[in-house]
Every structure is written in structure tokens, then in C-alpha cells.
N, C-alpha and C positions, 0 to 999 in steps of 0.2 A: 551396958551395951556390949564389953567386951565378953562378957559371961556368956549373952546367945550364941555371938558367934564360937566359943568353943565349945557348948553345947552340940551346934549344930555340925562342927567338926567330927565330935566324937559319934554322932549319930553317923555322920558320912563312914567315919571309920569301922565301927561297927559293921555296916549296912554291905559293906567293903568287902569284909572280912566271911560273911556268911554268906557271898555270892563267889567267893574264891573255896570255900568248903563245899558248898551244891559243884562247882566244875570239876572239886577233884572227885567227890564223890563218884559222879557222874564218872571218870574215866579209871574208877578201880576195879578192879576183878575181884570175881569171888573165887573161893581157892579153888572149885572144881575149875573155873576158864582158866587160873593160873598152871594147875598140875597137869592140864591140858597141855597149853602153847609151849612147858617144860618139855612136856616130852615130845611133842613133834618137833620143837628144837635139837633136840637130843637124837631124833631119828635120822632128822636132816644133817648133822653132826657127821651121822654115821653110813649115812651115805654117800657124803662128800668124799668120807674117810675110803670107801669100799671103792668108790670111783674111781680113785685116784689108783689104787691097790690092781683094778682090775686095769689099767693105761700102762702098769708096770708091771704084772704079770707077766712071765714067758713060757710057761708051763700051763698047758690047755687044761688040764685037770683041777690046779688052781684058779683057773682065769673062771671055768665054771664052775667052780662051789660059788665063788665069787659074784657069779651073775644069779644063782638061786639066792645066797644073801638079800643083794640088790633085789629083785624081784619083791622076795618078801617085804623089805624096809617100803618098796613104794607100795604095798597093796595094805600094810600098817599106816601110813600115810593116810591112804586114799580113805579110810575106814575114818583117821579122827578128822579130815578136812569133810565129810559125809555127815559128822555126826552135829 
């Protein structure tokens, strides 16, 4: 009798074990969605960064290279959140 029931353990575990592999599977990325959400990380990065640059700016000349930067980063954005 005690043999089924560790049988019927190791089937549980098993059975366990291949529904926690279906979940991850199910939430991994293929490398194109990864080298994706890389870089629009990387662009929101950089725009944080140009934000911040253009708040501290004093010099008008800087302050607008600074917003064509920005400009650009959101319209590279807007392109991979499109795609």
C-alpha cells in the first residue's frame, strides 16, 4: 500500500513540474520581443536623461538641440510601441 501512494506522489510531482514549465514557457520572450523592450528601455533611459538636461538647461541654443533630441527619442518610441 505504501508503494501506490508514493507512486501516486511522484506522478503529482511530475505532473507539478510540467504545468510550472507550460507557465514559464508561456511568459518567455523570443529574442526579437526581448531586443525589442531593450531598446525602448534604453530609449526611455534616454529620455529621462535629455528631460532632466533640458529642466537644467540655461542656454536657449542648448535647451533646443535638446528638444529636437527629445522629439526624435519620442517619435523612435512611437514607431517600436506601433510595431
Amino acid at each position: 500500500m505504501a508503494r501506490g501512494w508514493e507512486s501516486k506522489s511522484v506522478e503529482d510531482q511530475i505532473g507539478a513540474a510540467e504545468a510550472e514549465r507550460e507557465i514559464r514557457a508561456a511568459h518567455e520572450y523570443s529574442a526579437a520581443q526581448r531586443e525589442q523592450n531593450e531598446r525602448k528601455q534604453s530609449l526611455m533611459l534616454s529620455r529621462a536623461l535629455i528631460v532632466s538636461r533640458i529642466k537644467a538647461a540655461r542656454d536657449v541654443r542648448y535647451r533646443a538641440q535638446l528638444k529636437v533630441a527629445l522629439d526624435q527619442l519620442e517619435e523612435q518610441l512611437r514607431e517600436i510601441e506601433s510595431e
